[in-house]
Each structure stands twice: as C-alpha cells, then as structure tokens.
C-alpha positions, -999 to +999 in steps of 0.1 A: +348+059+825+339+079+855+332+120+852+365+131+872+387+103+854+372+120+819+376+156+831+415+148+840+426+131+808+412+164+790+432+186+811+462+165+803+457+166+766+449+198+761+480+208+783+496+186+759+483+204+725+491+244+748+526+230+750+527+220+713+506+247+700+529+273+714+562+270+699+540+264+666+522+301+671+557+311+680+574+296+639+537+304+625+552+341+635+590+340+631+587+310+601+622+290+597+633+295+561+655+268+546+680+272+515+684+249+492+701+252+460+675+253+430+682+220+417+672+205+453+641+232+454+654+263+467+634+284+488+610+266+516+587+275+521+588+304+493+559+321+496+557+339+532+524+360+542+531+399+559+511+423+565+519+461+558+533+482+588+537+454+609+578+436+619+579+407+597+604+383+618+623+355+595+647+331+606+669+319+574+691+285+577+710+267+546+706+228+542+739+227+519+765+259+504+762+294+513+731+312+499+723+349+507+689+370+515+678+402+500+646+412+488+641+433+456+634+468+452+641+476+490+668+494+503+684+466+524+719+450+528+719+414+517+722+385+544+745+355+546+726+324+550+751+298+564+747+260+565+740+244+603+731+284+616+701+303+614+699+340+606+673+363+617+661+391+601+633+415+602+615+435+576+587+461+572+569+468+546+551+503+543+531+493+516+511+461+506+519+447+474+538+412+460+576+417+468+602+389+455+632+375+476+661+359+459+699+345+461+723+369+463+750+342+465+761+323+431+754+292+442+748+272+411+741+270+374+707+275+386+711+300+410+688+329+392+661+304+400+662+309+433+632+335+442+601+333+462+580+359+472+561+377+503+527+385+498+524+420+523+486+424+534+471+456+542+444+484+534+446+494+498+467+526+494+457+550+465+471+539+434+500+552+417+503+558+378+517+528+360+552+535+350+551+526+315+590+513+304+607+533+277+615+506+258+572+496+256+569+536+252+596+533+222+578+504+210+608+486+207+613+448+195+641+439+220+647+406+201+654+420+168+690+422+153+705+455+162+741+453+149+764+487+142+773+485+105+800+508+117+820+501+144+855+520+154+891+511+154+899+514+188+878+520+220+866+553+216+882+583+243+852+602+266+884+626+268+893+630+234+854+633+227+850+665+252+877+683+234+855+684+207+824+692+225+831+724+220+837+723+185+801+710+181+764+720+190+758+686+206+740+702+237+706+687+223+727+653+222+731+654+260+698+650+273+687+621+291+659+614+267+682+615+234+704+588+254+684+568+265+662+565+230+693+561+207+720+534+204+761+551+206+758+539+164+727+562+158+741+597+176+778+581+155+753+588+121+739+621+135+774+636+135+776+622+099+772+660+087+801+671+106+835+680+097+851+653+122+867+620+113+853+588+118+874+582+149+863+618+165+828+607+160+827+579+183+854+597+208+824+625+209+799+598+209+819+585+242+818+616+256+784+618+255+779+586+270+797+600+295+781+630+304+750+609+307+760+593+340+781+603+371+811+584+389+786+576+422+760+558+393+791+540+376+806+530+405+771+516+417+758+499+385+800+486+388+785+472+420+753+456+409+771+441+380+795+423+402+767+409+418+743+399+402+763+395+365+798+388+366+796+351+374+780+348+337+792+374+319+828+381+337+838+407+353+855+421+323+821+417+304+834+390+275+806+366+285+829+340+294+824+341+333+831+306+358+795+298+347+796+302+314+808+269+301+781+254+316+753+275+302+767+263+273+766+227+282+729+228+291+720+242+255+742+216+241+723+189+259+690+202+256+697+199+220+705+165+222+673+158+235+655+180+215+639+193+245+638+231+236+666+231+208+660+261+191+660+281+221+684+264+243+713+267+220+711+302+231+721+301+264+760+316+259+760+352+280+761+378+255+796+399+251+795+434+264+829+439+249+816+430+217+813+464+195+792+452+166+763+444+192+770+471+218+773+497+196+742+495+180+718+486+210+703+518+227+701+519+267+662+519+262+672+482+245+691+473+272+666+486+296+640+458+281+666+432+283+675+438+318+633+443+329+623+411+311+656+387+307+666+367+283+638+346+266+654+310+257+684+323+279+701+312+314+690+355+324+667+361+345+641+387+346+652+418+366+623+436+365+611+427+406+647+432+418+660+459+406+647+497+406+646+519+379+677+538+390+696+511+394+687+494+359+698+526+342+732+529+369+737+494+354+735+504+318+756+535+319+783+503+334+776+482+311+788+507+282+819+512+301+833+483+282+827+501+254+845+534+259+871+548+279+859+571+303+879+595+323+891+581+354 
C-alpha cells in the first residue's frame, strides 16, 4: 500500500472514531438513566460518578410503568420518569460523600429495592462529628417485645389532656429529650402518683405528645408518610395497604420453600393503629426502626433518605393514629 493511500484511510478512520467518540463524551457527561422495575433490575446503570461543585447532568427514561427520581437527604422535588420520554435533570452537590437515589413511585412489590447511588468526588472537607442515633445512645434493642400492659378505652383527647396540664407539674414531661427517650405507656406510669383517672392519664399523655410537635411537622411527616408508607401500611395506618396482601404472599411462599422461613413469615406491615404496640414503643424506638428497617421485613432502611428532621416529623405522624390531636 502506497504512503498517501495509508495516510488517507487513517484520516478517514479516525474521522470515523471523532464522529463516534463525540456523542459518547457527550452520554459519558449527560449519562441516559433507564428504569426498570426491581424485578427486571431497576436502576441502569446505578452507580453514577460526580464530582463536588460541579452540574451533574442526568437524563432519566422508563423501559416499562412510571418510576420517579429523588435523591435522599437533599432538598429536591421528586421527578416523574415516564416510559418512551426522557427527563433531564441536574444536580449539585456541595459536598463529596456517597448519596443514594431511589423510586419515589410505588411501582411494585419490590419497589423499596429500587436505589442506586452517586459517588460525588472532591477535596476532602473537614469532618463533621458523627451523629450518634438516640436509639444507639439509649442503647436500645429495637427488636425486643415492647407491648403496653395498659392500654386505654378509647383514643386518648390532646384536648382533654391540656385541661389538665394545668392541674399537673408535667413541665419536665415536655421536653424533647423526655419524649423522645420514653414510650406514651412509660410517661402513662409516671402519672401513676397522681390523683387522675386512668383515662385522664393517657388524655394528658396525648397532650403531651402533642406539645412535642407542631402542625407544619405533622402535616409534613403526613406528607412523607403518604409517600413513602401508605402503599404498605395504608393511609389510615392499619397495615393493610394495596401491597399488603402480597407481602404477605411472599412470606407465605418463602415458607413453602423454606428459603428464609423464620424470617419471611414476618413480612405483614406492622399496625400503627394497634395500641398494645404503639403505646409501648418510644419515638427513640421508632427512630431505630425507621434508620435501619425492618430486618426479615418487606421495609426498607431509611437511614440514606431521610434526614433527621424528617424521621422525627414522621414519628410525631405516626402517633397521630394513636391520639386525637386538636385540629
């Protein structure tokens, strides 16, 4: 092959591989995202490199329902991801760190399973203290029974309970450290010296619950709950929500394999309207549930979505099946 002959089938092919090459720098840089839902392998890819201070461009497509975008712990509105369209979306990180993306759609039995994560590059920033959880601090065991031996006739009144506030020194019952550290049965057996019924004792122990939270925190853990928890536990919190038959179905057959038995057989959502167990678990408790999910369980672990505010704006929710707060 003669010099010029070899010189112009190298210009050609490496006009061929620029050509190329480009739109790939150009996805290597704005990478397209598909959905899937977990059963078919969710996220791909679902690990997606970023680098602190600099736009991170995504485009997001579904290859079957509607799935939706959000990554935890930021302060951002949730996308839709639609089937046949792509979404775009851009993000900045200020800090580098392992951040976890996730379904906001209920798109399955699985859908809890559908997370990834962006791994955001950058210099190291000065650390911050390690927030230890107070249910670790409390040295709680978030797995043992916790049942109130006592539980009332009817849902306890927040407004019956502040009538009687001012009957009682329960001042020292109102901080946010006595709340959070004792379950509603333990402040019920605290008032035990008191000259109030049975019944007053858990309208005052509503109250306090009450006076714990405010209507903005309610009406955002009421929020997160609808979510990220109703389609399992219902939206009136009996644990009987559109996908809580089949939770129950998967325990059954993983027992019928034996594949997990002992565990499995717990997958039912748990009952916030149930008294007996409510009652007696403390928001510290719940606060460990919530951070590390349900082991053996269809729940998730929370822990890289949520913040701390928001866990505790979900608690103080939860409890509102409990009592009845003042509207």
């Amino acid at each position: 092959m003669k010099r010029p002959e070899l010189i112009s089938r190298i210009l050609i092919v490496t006009g061929i591989l620029l050509a190329i090459g480009a739109p790939l720098l150009l996805w290597a840089r704005t990478p397209l995202i598909h959905a899937r839902m977990a059963e078919n392998g969710g996220w791909n890819p679902d690990v997606i490199q970023a680098e602190a201070g600099k736009s991170l461009h995504l485009k997001l497509t579904s290859d079957d329902v509607v799935h939706g975008f959000a990554v935890g712990q930021m302060d951002m509105q949730s996308v839709d991801v639609i089937p046949g369209k792509v979404t775009d979306i851009t993000l900045t990180f200020d800090k580098p760190g392992i951040y976890t993306f996730f379904c906001t759609r209920w798109c399955g039995l699985n859908h809890w399973r559908m997370r990834g994560t962006i791994e955001v590059s950058g210099s190291p920033l000065d650390p911050e203290p390690a927030s230890v959880p107070l249910y670790v601090s409390l040295d709680l065991d978030i797995d043992a029974p916790h049942d109130s031996s006592i539980i009332p006739n009817q849902k306890p009144s927040a407004v019956s309970g502040q009538q009687l506030a001012t009957q009682l020194p329960i001042t020292s019952y109102q901080s946010p450290d006595y709340y959070r550290s004792h379950s509603p049965y333990q402040v019920f057996t605290d008032l035990s010296d008191t000259s109030l019924t049975e019944s007053q004792k858990w309208d005052a122990v509503a109250y306090l619950w009450q006076s714990n939270t405010t209507p903005e925190s309610l009406a955002n853990g009421k929020e997160l709950y609808a979510q990220n928890c109703a389609a399992c536990h219902s939206e009136n919190g009996a644990g009987d929500g559109v996908f809580a038959d089949d939770l129950a179905e998967a325990g059954e057959a993983s027992m019928q394999t034996m594949e997990g038995a002992m565990d499995m057989v717990m997958q039912s959502p748990v009952d916030f309207t149930d008294p007996r167990r409510m009652l007696g678990a403390s928001p510290a408790l719940l606060q460990g549930k919530i951070l590390r999910g349900g082991m053996g369980t269809g729940m998730p672990m929370w822990g890289v979505i949520f913040t701390e505010e928001q866990i505790w704006d979900l608690i103080a929710y939860i409890y509102s099946f409990q009592f009845e707060y003042e509207k």
